[in-house]
C-alpha positions in Angstrom: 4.0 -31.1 -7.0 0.1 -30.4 -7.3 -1.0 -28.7 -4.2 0.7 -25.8 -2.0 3.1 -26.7 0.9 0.1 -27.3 4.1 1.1 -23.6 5.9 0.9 -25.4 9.3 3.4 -27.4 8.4 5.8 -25.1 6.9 5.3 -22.6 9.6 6.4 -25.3 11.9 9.7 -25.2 10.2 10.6 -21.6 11.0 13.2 -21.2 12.9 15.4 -24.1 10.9 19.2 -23.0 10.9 22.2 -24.5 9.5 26.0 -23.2 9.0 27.4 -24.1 5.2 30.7 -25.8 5.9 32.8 -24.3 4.0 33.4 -20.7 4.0 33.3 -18.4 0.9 36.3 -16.5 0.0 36.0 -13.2 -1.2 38.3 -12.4 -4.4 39.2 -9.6 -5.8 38.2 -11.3 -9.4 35.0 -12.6 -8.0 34.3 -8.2 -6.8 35.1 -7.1 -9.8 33.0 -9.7 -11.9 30.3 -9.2 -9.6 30.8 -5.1 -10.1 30.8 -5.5 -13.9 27.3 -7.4 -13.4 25.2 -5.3 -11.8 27.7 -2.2 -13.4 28.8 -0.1 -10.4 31.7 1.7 -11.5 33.6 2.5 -8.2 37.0 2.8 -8.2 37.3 0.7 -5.1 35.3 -1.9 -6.9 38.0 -2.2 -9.1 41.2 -0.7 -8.2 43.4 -1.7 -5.1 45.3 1.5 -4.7 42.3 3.5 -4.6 40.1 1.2 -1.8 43.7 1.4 -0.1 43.5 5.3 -0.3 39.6 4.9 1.7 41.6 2.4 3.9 40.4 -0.9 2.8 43.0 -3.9 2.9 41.9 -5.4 -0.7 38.6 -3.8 -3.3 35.3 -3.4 -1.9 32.7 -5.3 -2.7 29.4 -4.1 -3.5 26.2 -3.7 -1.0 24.6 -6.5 -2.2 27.5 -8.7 -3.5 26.3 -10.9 -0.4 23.3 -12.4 -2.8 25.6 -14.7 -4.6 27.1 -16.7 -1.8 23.4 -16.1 -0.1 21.9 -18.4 -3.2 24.5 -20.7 -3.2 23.5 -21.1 0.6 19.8 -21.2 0.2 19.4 -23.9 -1.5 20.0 -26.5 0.8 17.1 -24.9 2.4 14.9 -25.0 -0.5 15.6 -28.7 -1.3 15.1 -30.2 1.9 13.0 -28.1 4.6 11.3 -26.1 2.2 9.4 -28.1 -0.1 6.3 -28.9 -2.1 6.8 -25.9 -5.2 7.9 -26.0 -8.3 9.5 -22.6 -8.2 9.9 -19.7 -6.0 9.4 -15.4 -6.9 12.0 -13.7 -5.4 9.4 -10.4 -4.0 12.1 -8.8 -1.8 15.6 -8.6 -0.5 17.1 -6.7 2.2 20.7 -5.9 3.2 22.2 -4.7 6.8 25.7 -4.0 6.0 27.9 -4.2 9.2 30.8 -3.6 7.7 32.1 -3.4 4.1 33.2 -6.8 2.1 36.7 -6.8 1.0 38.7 -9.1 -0.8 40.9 -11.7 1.2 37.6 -11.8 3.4 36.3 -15.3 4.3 32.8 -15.3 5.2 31.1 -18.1 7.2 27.3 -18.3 6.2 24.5 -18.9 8.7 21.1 -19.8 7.2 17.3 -19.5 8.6 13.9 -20.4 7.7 13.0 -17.0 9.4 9.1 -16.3 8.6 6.4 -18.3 7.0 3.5 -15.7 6.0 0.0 -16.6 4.2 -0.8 -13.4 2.0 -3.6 -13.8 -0.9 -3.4 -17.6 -0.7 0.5 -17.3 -1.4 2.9 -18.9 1.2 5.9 -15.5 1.7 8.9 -17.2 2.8 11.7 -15.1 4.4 15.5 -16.9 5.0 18.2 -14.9 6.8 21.8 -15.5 6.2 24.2 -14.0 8.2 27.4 -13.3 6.9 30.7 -13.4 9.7 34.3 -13.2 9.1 37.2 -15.5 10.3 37.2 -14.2 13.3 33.1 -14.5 14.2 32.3 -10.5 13.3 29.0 -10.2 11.9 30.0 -8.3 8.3 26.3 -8.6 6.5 23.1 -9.8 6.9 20.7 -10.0 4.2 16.9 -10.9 4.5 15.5 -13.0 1.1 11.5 -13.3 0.6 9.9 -15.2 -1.9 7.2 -17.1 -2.9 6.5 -20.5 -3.2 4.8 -21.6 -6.9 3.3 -24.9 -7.9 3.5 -26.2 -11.4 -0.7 -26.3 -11.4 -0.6 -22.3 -10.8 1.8 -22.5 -13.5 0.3 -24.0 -15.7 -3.1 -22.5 -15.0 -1.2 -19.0 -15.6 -2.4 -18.0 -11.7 1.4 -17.7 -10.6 0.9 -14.6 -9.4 -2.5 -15.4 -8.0 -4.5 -13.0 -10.6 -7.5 -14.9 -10.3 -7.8 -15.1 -7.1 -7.6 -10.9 -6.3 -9.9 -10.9 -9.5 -7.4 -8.8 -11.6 -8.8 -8.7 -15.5 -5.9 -10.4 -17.6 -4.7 -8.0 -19.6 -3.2 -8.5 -23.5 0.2 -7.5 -23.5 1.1 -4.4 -24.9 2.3 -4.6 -27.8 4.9 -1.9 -29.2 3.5 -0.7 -32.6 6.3 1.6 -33.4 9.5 0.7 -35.6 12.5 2.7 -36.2 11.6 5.9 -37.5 8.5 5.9 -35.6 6.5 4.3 -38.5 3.8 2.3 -36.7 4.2 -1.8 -37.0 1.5 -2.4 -39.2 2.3 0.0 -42.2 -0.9 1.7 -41.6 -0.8 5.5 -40.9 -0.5 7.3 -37.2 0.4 5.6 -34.0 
């Protein structure tokens, strides 16, 4: 795609909600692999007897364990209602934990276009997904926001729309320093 999603039109898509179909089952592999990911060490991450001994049925998984089943979700959304970029920043997330996710859990995933902002010439797109259990109990809700990203701001290196706040473009800085603090270039000092 060559030019941004019209706002107007997008905006008129808020408010778009579906239910995945199938649920996503919480196991205690799928906790502790998660866990070992983003490395939180918790016993009740990892051991059953000791999430037992905080009164959990099965290991705990952590706060924002939710953002795997939430992409696997999304994306429906970002094929077919939310189109026109090339590739979407991920600026925020937020999670509203209800109650802990344990394993044996089956969650039922609701999805929303929930806001369509304009900021800096940048379309901010927020989706919801609300997490409930097998019996309808809201467990988790967690609030994604990116931004949408043609190839021709790719391209033209103004992904992050530089040019348009007037930023300079910086050089990247480059580490001069090797082991032993001997500067990259062979040449004395730092």
């Amino acid at each position: 795609m060559t030019a941004p999603v019209e706002t107007p039109t997008l905006e008129s898509r808020v408010g778009h909600y579906y239910q995945l179909d199938e649920p996503y089952r919480v196991s205690g592999e799928k906790v502790r692999e998660y866990a070992r990911a983003v490395q939180d060490y918790h016993p009740a991450h990892w051991d059953i007897a000791a999430a037992a001994e905080l009164g959990y049925s099965g290991l705990v998984a952590p706060l924002t364990f939710t953002s795997i089943p939430g992409m696997v979700a999304n994306r429906r959304l970002f094929e077919s209602v939310v189109v026109g970029y090339d590739m979407y920043l991920q600026t925020e997330e937020v999670f509203e934990q209800h109650r802990p996710i344990v394993a044996g859990d089956e969650l039922h995933t609701d999805v929303e276009l929930s806001s369509v902002r304009r900021v800096a010439g940048r379309d901010l797109i927020t989706v919801t997904n609300t997490f409930t259990d097998a019996a309808g109990e809201r467990v988790h809700t967690m609030h994604t926001t990116v931004v949408g990203v043609t190839a021709d701001e790719c391209r033209s290196g103004d992904a992050g729309g530089r040019e348009e706040r007037g930023d300079a473009r910086r050089e990247p800085r480059r580490n001069r320093h090797l082991r032993g603090g001997l500067p990259q270039d062979g040449a004395p000092g730092g």
